[in-house]
BAKOLRO-412277 format. One record per residue: residue number from 0; residue in one letter; x, y, z of N, C-alpha, C in turn. Coordinates in Angstrom, 2 decimals, m for minus. Example, Ala and Ser with C-alpha at 12.3 -4.5 7.8 and 13.67 -1.06 7.14 Angstrom:
2
LUMMAR,0,a,13.19,m5.69,7.80,12.30,m4.50,7.80,13.20,m3.30,7.80
LUMMAR,1,s,12.85,m2.25,7.08,13.67,m1.06,7.14,12.90,0.03,7.87
***
This chain:
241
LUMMAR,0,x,8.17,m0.71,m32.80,8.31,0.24,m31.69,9.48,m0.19,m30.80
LUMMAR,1,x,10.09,0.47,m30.48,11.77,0.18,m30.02,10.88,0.19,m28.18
LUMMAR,2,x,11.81,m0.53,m27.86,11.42,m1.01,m25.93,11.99,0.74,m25.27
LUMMAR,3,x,11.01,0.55,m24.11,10.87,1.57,m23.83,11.91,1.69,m22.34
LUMMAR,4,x,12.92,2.96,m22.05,13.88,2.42,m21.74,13.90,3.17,m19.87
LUMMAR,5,x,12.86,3.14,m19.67,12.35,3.66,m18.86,10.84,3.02,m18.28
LUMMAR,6,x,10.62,3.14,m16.70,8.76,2.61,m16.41,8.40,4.16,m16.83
LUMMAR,7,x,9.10,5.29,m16.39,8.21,6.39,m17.08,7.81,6.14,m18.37
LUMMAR,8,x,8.80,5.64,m19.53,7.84,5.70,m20.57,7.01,4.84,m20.83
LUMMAR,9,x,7.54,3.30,m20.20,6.63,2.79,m20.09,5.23,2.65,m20.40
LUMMAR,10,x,5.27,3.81,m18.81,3.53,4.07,m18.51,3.21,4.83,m19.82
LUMMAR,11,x,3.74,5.74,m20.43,3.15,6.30,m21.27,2.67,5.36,m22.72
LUMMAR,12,x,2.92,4.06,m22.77,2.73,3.37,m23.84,1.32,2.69,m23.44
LUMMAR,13,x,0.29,2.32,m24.61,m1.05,1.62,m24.11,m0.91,0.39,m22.79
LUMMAR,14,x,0.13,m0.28,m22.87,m0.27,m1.03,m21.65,m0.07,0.16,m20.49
LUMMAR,15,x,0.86,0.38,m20.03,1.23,1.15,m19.02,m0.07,2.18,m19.11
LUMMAR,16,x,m0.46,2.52,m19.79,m1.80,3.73,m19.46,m3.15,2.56,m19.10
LUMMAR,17,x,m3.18,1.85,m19.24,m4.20,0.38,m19.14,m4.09,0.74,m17.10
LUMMAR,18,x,m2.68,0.06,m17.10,m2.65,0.40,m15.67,m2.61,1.08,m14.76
LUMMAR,19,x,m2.28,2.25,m15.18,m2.77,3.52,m14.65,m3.98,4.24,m14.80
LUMMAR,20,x,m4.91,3.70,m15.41,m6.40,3.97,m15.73,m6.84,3.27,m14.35
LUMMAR,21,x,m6.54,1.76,m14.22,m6.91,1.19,m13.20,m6.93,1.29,m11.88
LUMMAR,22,x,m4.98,2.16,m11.65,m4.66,2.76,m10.26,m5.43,3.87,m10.02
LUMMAR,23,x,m5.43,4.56,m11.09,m5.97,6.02,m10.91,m7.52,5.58,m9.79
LUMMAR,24,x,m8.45,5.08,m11.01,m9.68,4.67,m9.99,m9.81,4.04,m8.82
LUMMAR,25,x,m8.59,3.43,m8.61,m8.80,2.81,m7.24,m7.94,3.83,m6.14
LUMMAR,26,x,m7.53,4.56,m6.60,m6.76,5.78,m5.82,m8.08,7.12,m5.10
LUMMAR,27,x,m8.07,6.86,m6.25,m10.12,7.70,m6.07,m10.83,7.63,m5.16
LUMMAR,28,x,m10.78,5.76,m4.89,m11.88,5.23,m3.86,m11.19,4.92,m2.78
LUMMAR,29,x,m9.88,5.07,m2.36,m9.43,5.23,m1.40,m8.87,6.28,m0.62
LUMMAR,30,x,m8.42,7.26,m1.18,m7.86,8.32,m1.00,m9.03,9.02,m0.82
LUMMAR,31,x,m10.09,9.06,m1.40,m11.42,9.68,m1.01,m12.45,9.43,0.29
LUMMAR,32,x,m11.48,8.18,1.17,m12.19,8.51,2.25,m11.05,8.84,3.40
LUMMAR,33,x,m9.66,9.32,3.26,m9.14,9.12,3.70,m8.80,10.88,4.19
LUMMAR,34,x,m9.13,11.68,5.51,m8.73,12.55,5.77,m7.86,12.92,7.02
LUMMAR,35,x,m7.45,14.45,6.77,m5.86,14.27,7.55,m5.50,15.47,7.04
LUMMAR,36,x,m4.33,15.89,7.94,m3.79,16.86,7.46,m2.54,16.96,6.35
LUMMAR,37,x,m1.68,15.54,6.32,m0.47,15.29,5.17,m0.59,13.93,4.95
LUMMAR,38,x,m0.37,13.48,3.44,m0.44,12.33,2.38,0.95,12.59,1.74
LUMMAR,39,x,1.61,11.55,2.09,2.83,11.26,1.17,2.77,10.56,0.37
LUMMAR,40,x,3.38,10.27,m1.00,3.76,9.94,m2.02,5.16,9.15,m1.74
LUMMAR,41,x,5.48,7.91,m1.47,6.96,7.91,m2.07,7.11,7.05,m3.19
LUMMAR,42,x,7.93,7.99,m4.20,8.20,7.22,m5.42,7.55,7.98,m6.12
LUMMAR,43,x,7.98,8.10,m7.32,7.20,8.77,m9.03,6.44,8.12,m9.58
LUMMAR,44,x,5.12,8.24,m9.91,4.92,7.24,m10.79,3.57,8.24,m11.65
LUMMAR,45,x,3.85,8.07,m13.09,2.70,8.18,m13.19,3.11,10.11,m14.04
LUMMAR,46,x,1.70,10.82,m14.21,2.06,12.06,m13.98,2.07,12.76,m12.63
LUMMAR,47,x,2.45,14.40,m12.27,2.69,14.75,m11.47,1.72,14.64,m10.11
LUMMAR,48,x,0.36,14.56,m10.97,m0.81,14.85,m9.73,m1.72,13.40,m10.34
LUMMAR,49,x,m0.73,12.18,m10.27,m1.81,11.31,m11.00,m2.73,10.95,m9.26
LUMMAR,50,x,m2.07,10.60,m8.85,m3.10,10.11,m7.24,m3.39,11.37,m6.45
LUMMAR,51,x,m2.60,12.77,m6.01,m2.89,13.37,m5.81,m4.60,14.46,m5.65
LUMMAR,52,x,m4.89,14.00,m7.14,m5.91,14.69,m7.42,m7.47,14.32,m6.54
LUMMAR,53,x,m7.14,13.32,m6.21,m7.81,11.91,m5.42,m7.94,12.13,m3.71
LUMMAR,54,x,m6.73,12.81,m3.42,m6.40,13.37,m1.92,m7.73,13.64,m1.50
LUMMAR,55,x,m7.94,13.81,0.12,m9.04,14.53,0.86,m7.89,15.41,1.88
LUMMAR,56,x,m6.70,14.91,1.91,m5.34,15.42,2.92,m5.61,16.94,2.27
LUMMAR,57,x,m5.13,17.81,3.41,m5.05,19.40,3.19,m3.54,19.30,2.11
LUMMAR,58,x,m2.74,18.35,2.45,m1.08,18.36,1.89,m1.17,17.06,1.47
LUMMAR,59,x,m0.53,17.14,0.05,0.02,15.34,m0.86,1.48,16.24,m0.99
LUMMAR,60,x,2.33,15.69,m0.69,3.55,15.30,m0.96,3.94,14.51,m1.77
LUMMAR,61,x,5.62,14.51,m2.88,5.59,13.50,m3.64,6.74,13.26,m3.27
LUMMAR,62,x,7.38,12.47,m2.67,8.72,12.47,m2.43,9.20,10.77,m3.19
LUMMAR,63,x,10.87,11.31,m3.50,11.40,10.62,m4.07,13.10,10.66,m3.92
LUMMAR,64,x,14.04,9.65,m4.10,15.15,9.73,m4.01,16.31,10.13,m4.68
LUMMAR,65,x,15.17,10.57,m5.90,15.99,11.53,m7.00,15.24,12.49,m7.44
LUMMAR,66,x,15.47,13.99,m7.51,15.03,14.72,m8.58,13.95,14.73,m9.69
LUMMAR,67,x,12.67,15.07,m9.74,12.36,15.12,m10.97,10.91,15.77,m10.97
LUMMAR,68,x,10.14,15.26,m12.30,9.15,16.26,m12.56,7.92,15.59,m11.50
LUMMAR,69,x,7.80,16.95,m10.68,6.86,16.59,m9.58,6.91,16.14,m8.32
LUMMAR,70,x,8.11,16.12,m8.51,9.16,15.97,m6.89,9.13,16.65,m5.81
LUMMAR,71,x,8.40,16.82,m4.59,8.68,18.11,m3.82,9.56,17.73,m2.96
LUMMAR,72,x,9.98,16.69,m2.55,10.73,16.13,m1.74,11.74,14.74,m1.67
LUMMAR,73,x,13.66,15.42,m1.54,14.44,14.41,m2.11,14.91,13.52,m0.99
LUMMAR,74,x,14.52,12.39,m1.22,14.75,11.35,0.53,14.85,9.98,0.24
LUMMAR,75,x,15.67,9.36,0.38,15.79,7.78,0.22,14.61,7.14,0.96
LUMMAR,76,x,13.59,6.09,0.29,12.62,5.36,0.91,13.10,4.94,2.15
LUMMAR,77,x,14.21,4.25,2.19,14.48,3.29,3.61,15.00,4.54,4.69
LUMMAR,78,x,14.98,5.65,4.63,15.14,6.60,5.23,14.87,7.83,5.60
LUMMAR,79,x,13.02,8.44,5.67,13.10,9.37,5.12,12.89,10.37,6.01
LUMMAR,80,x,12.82,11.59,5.58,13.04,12.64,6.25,11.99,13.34,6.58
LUMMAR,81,x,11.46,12.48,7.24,10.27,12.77,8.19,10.07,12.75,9.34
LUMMAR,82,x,9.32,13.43,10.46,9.21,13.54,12.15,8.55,11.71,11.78
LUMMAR,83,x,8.73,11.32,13.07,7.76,10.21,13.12,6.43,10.68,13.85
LUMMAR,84,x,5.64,9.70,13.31,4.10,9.68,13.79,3.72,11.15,13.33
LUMMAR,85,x,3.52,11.59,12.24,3.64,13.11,11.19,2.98,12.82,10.22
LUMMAR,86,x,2.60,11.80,9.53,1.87,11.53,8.66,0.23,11.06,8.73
LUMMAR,87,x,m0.31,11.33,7.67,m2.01,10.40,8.06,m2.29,9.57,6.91
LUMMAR,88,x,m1.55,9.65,5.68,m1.26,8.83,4.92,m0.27,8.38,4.14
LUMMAR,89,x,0.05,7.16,3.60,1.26,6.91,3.02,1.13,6.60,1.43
LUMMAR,90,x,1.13,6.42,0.52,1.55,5.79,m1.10,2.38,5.32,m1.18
LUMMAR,91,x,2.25,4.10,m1.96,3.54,3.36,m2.72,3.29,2.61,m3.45
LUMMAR,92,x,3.30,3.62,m4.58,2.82,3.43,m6.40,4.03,2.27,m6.82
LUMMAR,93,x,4.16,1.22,m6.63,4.81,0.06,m6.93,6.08,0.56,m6.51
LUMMAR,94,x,6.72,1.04,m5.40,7.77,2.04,m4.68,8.33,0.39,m3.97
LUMMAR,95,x,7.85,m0.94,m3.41,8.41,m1.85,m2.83,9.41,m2.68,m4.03
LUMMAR,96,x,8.95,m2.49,m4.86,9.36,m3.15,m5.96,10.62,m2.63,m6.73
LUMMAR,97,x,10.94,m1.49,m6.49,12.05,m0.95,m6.65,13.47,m1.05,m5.69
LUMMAR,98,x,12.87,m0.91,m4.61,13.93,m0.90,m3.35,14.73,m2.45,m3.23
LUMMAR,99,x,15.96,m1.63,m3.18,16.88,m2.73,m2.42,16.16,m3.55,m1.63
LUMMAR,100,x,15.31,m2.82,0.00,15.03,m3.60,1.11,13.64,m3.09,1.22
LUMMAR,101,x,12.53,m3.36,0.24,11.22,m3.66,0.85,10.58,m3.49,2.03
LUMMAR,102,x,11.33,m4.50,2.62,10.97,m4.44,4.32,11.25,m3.45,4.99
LUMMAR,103,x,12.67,m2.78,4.83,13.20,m1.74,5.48,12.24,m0.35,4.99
LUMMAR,104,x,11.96,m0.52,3.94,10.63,0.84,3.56,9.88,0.96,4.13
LUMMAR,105,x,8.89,m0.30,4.58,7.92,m0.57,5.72,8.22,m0.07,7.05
LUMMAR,106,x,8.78,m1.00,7.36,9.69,m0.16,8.90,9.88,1.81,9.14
LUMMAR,107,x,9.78,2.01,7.79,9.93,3.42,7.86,8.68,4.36,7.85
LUMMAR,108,x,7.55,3.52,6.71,6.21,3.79,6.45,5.51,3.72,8.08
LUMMAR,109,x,5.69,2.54,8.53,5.23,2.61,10.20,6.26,3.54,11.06
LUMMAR,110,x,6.89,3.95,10.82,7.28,5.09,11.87,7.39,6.67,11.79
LUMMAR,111,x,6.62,6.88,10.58,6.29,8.01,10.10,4.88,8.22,10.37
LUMMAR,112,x,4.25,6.85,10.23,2.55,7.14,9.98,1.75,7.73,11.53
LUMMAR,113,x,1.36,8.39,11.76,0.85,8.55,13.12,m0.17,7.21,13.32
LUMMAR,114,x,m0.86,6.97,14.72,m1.66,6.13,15.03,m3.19,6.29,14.17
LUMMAR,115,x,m3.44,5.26,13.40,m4.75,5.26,12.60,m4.37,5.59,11.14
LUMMAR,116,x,m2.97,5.77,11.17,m2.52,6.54,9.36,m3.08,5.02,8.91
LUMMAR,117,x,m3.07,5.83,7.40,m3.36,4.37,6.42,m2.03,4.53,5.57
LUMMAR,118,x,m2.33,2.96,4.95,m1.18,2.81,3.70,m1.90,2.33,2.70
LUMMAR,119,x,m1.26,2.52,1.68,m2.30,2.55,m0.21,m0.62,1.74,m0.76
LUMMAR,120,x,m0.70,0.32,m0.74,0.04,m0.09,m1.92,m0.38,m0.47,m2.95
LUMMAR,121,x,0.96,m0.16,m3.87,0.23,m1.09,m5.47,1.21,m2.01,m5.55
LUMMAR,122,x,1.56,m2.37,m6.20,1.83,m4.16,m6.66,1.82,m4.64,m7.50
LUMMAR,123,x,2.44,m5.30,m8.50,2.38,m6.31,m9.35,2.29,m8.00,m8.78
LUMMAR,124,x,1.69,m8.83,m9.48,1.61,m10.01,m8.77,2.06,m11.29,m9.25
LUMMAR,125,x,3.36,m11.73,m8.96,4.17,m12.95,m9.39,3.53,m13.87,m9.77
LUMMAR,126,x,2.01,m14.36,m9.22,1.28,m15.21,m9.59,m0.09,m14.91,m10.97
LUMMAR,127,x,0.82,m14.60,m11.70,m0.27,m14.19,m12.55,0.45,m14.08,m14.41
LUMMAR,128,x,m0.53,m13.59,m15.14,0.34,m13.71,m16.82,1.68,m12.91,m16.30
LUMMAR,129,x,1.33,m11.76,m15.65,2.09,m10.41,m15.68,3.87,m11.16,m14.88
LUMMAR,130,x,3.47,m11.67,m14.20,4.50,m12.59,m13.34,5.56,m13.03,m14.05
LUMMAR,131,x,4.68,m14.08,m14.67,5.60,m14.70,m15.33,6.04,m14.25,m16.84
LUMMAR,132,x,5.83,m13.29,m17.65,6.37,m11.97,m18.69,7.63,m11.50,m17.68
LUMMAR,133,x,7.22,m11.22,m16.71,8.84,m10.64,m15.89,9.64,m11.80,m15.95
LUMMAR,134,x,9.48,m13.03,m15.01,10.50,m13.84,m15.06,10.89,m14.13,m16.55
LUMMAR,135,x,10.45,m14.17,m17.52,10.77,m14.88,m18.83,11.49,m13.55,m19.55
LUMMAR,136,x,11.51,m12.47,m18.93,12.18,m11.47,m19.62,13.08,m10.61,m18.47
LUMMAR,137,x,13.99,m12.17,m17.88,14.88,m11.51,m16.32,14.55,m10.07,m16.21
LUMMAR,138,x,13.30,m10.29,m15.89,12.85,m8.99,m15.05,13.37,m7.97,m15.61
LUMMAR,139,x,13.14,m7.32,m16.96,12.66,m6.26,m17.48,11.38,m5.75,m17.80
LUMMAR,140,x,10.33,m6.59,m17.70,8.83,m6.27,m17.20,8.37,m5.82,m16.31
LUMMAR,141,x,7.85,m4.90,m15.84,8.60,m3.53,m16.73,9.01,m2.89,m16.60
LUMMAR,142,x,10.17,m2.05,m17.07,11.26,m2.01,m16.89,11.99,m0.69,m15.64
LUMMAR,143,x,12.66,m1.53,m15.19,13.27,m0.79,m13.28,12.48,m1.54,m12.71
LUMMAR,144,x,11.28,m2.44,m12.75,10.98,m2.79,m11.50,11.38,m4.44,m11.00
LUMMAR,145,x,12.43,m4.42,m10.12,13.28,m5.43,m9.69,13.11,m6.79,m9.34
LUMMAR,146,x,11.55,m6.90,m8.01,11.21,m7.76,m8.30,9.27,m7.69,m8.30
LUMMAR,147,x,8.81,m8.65,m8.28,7.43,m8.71,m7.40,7.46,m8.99,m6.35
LUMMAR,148,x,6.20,m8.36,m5.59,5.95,m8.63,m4.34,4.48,m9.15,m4.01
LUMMAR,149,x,4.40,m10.55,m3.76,2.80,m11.23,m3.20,2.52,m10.23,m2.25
LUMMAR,150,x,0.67,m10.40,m2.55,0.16,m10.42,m1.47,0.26,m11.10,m0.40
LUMMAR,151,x,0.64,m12.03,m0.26,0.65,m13.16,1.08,1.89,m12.43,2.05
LUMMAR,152,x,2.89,m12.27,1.00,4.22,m11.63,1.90,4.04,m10.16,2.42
LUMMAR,153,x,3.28,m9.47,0.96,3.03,m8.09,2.06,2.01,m8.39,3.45
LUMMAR,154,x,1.10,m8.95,3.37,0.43,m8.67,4.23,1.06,m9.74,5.97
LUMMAR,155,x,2.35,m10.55,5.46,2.91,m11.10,6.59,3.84,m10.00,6.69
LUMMAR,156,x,4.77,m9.04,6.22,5.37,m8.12,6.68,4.69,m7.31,7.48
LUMMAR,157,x,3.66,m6.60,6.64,2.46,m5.77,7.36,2.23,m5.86,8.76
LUMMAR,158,x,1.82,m7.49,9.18,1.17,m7.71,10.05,2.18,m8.05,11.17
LUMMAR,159,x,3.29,m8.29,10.94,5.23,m8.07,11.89,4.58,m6.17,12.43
LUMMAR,160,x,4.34,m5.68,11.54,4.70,m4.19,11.98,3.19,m3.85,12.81
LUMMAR,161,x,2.34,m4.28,13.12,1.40,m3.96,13.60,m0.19,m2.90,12.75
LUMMAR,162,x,m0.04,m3.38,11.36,m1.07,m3.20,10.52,m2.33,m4.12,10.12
LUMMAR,163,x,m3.48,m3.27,10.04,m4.63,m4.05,9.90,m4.79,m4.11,8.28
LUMMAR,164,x,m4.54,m5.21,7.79,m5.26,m5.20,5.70,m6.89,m4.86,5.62
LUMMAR,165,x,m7.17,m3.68,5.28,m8.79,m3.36,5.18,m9.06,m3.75,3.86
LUMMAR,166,x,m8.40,m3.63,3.14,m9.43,m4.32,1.61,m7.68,m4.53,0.65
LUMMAR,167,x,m8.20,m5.44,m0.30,m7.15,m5.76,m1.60,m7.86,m5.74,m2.72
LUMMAR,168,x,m7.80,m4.99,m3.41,m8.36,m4.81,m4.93,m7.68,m5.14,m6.09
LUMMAR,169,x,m8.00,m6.04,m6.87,m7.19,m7.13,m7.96,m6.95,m6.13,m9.69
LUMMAR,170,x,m6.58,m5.90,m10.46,m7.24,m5.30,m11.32,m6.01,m5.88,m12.58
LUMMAR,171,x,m6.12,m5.38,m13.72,m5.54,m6.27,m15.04,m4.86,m7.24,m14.60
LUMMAR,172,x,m6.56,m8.30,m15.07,m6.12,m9.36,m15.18,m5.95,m9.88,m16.71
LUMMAR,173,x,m6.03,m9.02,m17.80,m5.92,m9.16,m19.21,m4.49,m9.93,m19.35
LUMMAR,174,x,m3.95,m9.79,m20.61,m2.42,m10.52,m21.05,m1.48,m9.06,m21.24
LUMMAR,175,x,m0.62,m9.59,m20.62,0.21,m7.86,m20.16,0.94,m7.95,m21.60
LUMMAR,176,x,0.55,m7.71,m22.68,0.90,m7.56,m24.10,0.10,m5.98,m25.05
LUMMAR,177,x,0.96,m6.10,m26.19,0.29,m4.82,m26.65,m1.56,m5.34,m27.53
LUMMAR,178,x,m2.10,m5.66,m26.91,m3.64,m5.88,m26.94,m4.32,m4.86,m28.02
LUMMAR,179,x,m5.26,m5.43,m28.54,m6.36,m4.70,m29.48,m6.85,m3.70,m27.88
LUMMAR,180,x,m6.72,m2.33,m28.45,m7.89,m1.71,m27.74,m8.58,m2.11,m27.20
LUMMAR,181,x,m10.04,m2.87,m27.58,m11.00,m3.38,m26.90,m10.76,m4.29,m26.17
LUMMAR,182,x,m9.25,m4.91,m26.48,m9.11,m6.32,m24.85,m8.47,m5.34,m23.79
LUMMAR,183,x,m7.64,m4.34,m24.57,m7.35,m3.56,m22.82,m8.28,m3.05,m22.16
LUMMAR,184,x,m9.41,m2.29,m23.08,m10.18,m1.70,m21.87,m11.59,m2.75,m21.80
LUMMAR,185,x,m11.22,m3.89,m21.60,m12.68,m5.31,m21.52,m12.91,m5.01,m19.68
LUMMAR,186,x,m13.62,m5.54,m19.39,m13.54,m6.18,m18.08,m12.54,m6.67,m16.91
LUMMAR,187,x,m11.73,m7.35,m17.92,m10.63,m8.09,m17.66,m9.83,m6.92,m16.48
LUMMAR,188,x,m9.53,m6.01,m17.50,m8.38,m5.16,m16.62,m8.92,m4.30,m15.45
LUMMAR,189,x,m10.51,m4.63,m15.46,m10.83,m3.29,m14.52,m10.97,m3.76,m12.90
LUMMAR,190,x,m10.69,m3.02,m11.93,m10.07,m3.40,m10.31,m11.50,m4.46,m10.22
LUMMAR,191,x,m11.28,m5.42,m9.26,m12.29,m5.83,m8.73,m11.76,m6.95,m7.21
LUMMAR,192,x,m12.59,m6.58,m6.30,m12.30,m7.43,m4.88,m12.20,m8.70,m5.00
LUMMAR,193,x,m13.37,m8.94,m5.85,m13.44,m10.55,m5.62,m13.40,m11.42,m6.65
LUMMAR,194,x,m13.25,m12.85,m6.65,m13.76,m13.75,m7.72,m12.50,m14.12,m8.63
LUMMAR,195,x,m12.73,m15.19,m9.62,m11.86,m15.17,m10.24,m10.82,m14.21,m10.78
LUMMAR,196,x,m11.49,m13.05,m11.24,m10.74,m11.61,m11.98,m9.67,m11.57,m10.92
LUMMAR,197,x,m10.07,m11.61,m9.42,m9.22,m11.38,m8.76,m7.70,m12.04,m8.13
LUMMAR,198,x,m8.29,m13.18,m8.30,m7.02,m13.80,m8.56,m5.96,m14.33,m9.44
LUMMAR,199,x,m6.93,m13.80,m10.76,m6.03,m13.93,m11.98,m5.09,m12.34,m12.51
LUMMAR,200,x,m5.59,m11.57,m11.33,m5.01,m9.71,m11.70,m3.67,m10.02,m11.82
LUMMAR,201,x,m3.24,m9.18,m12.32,m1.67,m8.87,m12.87,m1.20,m7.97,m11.89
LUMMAR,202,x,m2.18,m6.69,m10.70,m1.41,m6.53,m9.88,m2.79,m5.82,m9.09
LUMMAR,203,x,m2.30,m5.45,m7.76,m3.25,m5.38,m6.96,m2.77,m4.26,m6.25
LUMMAR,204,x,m4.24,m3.46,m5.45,m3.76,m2.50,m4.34,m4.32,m2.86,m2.81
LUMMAR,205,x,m3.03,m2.79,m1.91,m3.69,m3.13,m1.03,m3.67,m1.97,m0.08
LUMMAR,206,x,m5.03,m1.67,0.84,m4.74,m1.01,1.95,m4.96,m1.04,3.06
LUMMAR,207,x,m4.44,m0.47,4.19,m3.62,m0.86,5.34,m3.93,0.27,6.38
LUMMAR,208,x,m4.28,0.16,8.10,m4.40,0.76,8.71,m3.08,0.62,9.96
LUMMAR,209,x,m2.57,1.57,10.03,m1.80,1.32,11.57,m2.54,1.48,12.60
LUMMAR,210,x,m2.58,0.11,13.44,m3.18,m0.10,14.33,m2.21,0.32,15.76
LUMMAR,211,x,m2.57,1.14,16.87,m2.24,1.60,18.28,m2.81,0.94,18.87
LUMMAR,212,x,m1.88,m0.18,19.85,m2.09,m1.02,21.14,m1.93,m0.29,22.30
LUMMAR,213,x,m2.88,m0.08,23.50,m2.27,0.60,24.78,m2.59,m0.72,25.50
LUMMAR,214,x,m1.69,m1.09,26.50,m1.61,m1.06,27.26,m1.41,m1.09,28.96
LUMMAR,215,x,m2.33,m1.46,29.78,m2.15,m0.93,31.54,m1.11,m1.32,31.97
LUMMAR,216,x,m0.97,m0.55,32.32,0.77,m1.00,33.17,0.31,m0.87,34.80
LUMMAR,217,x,0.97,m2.26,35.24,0.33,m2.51,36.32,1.96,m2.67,37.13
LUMMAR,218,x,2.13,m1.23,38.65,3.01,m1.05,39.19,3.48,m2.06,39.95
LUMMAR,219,x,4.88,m2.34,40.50,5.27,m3.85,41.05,4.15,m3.49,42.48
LUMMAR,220,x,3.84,m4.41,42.59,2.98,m4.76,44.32,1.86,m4.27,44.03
LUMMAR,221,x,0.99,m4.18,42.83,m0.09,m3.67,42.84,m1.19,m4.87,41.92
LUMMAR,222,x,m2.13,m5.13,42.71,m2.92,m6.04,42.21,m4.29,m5.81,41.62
LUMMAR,223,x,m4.69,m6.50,40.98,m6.18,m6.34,39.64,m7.13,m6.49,40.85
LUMMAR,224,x,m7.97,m6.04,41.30,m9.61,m6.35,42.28,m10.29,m6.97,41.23
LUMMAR,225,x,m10.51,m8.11,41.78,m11.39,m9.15,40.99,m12.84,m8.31,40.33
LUMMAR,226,x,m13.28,m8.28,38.96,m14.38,m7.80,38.51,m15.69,m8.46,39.08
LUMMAR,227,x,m16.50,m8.00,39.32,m17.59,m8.03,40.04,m18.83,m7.37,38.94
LUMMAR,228,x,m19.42,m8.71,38.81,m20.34,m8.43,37.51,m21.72,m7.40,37.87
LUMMAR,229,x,m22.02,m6.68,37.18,m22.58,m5.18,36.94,m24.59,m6.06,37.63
LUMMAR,230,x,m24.89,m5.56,38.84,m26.27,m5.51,39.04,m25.94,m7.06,40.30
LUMMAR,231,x,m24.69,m7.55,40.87,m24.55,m8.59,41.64,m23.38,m7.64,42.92
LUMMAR,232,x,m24.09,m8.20,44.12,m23.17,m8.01,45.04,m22.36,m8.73,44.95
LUMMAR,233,x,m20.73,m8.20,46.09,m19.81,m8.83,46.23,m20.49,m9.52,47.61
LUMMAR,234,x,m19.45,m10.50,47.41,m20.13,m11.54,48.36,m19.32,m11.27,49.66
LUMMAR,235,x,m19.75,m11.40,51.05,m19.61,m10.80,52.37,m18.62,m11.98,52.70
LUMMAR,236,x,m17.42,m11.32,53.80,m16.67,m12.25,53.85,m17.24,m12.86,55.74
LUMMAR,237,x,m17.42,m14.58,55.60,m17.50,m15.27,56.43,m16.47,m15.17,57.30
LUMMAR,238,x,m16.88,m15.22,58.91,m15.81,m16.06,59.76,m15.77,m17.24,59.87
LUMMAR,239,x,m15.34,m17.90,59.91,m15.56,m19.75,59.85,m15.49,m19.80,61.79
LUMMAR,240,x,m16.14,m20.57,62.28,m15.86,m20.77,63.78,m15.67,m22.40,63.88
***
């Protein structure tokens, strides 16, 4: 079988459908509690309505920086063409892993998301079989996606931008090879939170709440009145003689 010269086709080969069996379900259980009026997509991945279908959003959007099947919208990640605070959810179907600037995507994901939006990443994970198949094959594993990105680093970027990590779900942790049937679909590859599986996954989804800080702004010359605990008088002021 000649290498596949594309992640679209990729995915379409048994591993790549392995992992998209896996995203799909965990797209399910997140996207299914997640409501709102618009869900963006950035990046292709997959078929047209692979996470989509999963939505509770009145609107999924799929936007991307090129053209193609299932595209409704053409916008560079580190830039996109969105109102800020307009969104209630975000995707990014292994979309960090492509970009020039990672970080700079983020920066954009938080200024689109309104207060309480969530974020749904996926991931591949450097520390794992899948990891090191990329490094040993200068990162044509698989193929377009540039580099990996840890969990440890997303969730220290994350937490620069003012996001809460609500859950990380681990999933193929199998040998990212063309496998007998029965080892792709074992145990091995299927999502799980915790435990060994989980730290041996080949890539993970994590998701993410934007958290809104207010607050008091206290005018120059204006002072706090000491709190005065609930069911106690304030105490009477003495004259001293």
């Amino acid at each position: 079988m000649s290498r596949p010269q594309s992640v679209f086709e990729w995915l379409e080969r048994p591993l790549g459908q392995t992992l998209l069996s896996a995203e799909t379900e965990i797209a399910a259980r997140c996207l299914g509690q997640i409501f709102g009026y618009q869900a963006i997509q950035v990046g292709r991945w997959g078929s047209a309505d692979q996470f989509s279908r999963s939505s509770r959003t009145r609107r999924y959007t799929v936007l991307s920086s090129q053209a193609g099947d299932g595209v409704d919208l053409v916008s560079p990640a580190n830039a996109l063409a969105l109102a800020s605070d307009s969104v209630d959810a975000v995707i990014l179907p292994h979309t960090l892993e492509t970009e020039a600037d990672p970080h700079e995507v983020l920066r954009e994901v938080e200024r689109v998301l309104s207060g309480e939006g969530h974020l749904l990443v996926f991931s591949f994970s450097p520390n794992s079989l899948w990891g090191i198949r990329h490094r040993l094959s200068n990162g044509r594993f698989p193929p377009g996606i540039n580099r990996f990105v840890s969990e440890h680093r997303l969730r220290d970027w994350l937490r620069l931008l003012g996001f809460e990590v609500l859950s990380v779900t681990g999933y193929c942790a199998g040998p990212p090879s063309s496998a007998p049937a029965w080892m792709r679909d074992s145990e091995l590859n299927k999502p799980t939170g915790h435990g060994v599986l989980k730290l041996m996954a080949g890539a993970f989804c994590l998701l993410a709440c934007k958290r809104v800080f207010t607050a008091t702004r206290i005018m120059p010359g204006q002072t706090r009145k000491p709190r005065v605990l609930a069911g106690l008088a304030e105490p009477s002021t003495r004259n001293s003689t």
